[in-house]
ZAMARGU-4260 file (C-alpha; in steps of 0.2 Angstrom, whole numbers, plus 5000, padded with zeros to 4 digits):
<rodrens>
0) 4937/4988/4946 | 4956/4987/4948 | 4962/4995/4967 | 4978/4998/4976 | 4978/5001/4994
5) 4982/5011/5002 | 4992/5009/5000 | 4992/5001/5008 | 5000/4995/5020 | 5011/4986/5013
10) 5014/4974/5021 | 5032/4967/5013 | 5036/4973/4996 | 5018/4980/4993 | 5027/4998/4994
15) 5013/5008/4999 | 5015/5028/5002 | 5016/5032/5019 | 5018/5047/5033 | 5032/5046/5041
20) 5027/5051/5060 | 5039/5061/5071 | 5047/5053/5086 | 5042/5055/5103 | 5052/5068/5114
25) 5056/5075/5094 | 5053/5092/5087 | 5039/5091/5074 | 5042/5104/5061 | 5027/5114/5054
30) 5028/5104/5036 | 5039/5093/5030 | 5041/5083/5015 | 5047/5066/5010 | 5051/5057/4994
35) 5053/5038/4988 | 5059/5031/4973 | 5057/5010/4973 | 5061/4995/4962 | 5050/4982/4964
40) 5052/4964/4953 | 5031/4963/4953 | 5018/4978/4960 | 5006/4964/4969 | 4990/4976/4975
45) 4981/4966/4990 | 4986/4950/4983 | 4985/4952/4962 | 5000/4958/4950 | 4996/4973/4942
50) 5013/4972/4929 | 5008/4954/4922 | 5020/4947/4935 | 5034/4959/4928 | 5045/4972/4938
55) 5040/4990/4942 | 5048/5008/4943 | 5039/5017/4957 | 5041/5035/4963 | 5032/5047/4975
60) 5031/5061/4989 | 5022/5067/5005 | 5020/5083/5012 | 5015/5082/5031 | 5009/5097/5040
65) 5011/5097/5059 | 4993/5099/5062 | 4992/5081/5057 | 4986/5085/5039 | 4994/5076/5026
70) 4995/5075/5005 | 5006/5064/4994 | 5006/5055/4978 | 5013/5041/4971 | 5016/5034/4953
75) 5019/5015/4945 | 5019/5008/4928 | 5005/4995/4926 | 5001/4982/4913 | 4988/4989/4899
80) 4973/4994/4912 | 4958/5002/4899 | 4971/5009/4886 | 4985/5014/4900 | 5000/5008/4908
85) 5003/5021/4922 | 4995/5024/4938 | 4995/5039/4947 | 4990/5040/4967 | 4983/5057/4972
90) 4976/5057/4992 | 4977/5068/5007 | 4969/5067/5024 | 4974/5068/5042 | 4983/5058/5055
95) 4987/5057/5072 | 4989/5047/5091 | 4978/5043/5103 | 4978/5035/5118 | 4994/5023/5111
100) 4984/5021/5096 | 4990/5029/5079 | 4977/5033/5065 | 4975/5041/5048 | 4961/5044/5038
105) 4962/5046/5019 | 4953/5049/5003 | 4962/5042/4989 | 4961/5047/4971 | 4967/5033/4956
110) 4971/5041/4939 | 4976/5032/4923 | 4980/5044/4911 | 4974/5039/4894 | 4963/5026/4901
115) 4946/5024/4897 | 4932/5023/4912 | 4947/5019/4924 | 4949/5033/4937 | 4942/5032/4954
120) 4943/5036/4974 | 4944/5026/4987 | 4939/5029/5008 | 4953/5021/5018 | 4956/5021/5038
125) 4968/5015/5047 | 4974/5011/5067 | 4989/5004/5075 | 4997/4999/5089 | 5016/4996/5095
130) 5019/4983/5106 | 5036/4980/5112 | 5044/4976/5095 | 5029/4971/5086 | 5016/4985/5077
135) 4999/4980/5071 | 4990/4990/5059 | 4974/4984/5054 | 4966/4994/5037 | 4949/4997/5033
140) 4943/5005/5013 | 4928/5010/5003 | 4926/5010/4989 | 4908/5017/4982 | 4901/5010/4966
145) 4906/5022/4951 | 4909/5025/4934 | 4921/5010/4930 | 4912/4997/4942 | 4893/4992/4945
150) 4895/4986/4965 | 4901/4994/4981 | 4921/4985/4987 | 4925/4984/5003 | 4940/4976/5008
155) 4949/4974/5027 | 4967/4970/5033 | 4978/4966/5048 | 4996/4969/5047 | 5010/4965/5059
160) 5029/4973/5057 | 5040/4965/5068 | 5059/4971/5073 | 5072/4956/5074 | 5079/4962/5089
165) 5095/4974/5089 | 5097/4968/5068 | 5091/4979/5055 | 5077/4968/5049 | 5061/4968/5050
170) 5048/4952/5050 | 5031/4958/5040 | 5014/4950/5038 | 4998/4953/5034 | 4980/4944/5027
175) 4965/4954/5020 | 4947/4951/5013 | 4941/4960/4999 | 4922/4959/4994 | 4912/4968/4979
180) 4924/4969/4965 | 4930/4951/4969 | 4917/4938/4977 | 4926/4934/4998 | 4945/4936/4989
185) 4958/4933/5002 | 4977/4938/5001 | 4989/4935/5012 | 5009/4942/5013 | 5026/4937/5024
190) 5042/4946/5023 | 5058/4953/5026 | 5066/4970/5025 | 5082/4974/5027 | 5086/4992/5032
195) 5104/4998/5025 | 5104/5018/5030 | 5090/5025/5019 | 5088/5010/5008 | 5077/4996/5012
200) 5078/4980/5003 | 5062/4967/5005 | 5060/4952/5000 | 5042/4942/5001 | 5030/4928/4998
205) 5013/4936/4990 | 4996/4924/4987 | 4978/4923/4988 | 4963/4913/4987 | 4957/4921/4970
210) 4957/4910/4953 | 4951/4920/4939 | 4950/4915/4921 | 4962/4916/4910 | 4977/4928/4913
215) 4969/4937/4929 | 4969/4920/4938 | 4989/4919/4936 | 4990/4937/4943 | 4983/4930/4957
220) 4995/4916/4957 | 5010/4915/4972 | 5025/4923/4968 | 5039/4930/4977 | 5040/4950/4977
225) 5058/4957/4978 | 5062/4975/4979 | 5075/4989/4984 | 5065/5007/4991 | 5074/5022/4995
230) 5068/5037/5006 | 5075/5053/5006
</rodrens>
């Protein structure tokens, strides 16, 4: 089974979707949406290339409700997967704060049009915490055994974004286990975004522990990940 995460968290150039939550002391409007559009020179998923180590066009959207209710979607090319080369992100869920902690929880739907015995959903939650100029966010998913894979996956990070002081960059890192669909794989991520008004450019080191045969091991392989995101 092939997976993204929520995703996740990216850590670095990983450009996962994400929520954008309001500031404190800031008037949170009953829905509002955002959109992203990214260049990315490799989509790495939780330590693996999914484009054969090539570059990526990736787009997507979020509609946030003030209730803390959330829906989005988000779209890649990818290298032939089961007869397709696109990916399309569909999930929804809910988020919120409590007690300094933010968390989200959310059910996440993976489409490859044309592909066959590809699609799937995924359980993902996640909590973070801001301390000073460092947020942690660790990520928990699920994945249920279903039509395209014949074992339960679980898989578990910790990231940490960190501000470099009054400069507008921002220090990421991150390691995760994955288990099920790959036996105790471990990928790890450092990084560096630069923020330039709504356009953030990244720049990061991607590996992992995991050496497949023939071209899946060199997916797996390190690599540096560049990419230029925008949100608007």
């Amino acid at each position: 089974m092939r997976g993204r995460n929520i995703k996740i968290l990216l850590a670095g150039a990983l450009l996962l979707p994400s929520v954008a939550w309001a500031q404190d002391g800031a008037e949170t409007p009953a829905v509002s949406i955002a959109y992203n559009a990214a260049l990315v020179s490799d989509y790495r998923f939780r330590g693996i290339s999914y484009t054969t180590r090539h570059p990526a066009v990736q787009v997507g959207a979020d509609l946030a409700f003030r209730s803390g209710l959330f829906l989005g979607t988000w779209t890649t090319n990818v290298s032939d997967y089961g007869s397709s080369n696109l990916e399309v992100d569909l999930y929804g869920g809910y988020g919120g704060s409590l007690a300094g902690f933010d968390y989200s929880a959310t059910l996440y739907t993976y489409v490859y049009p044309g592909g066959v015995d590809t699609d799937y959903f995924e359980l993902q939650a996640t909590i973070a915490r801001t301390f000073g100029p460092v947020t942690s966010t660790l990520t928990f998913a699920y994945t249920p055994d279903q039509w395209n894979s014949n074992r339960d996956n679980f898989y578990a990070a910790l990231g940490a974004d960190v501000a470099m002081g009054d400069w507008p960059l921002t220090a990421s890192f991150s390691i995760g286990r994955e288990n099920g669909s790959y036996d105790h794989k471990l990928d790890w991520s450092a990084g560096l975004t630069y923020k330039l008004d709504a356009l953030d450019l990244s720049a990061s080191y991607v590996d992992s522990n995991y050496k497949g045969p023939l071209e899946a091991g060199r997916n797996a392989r390190a690599g540096i990940v560049l990419s230029a995101r925008a949100g608007f």
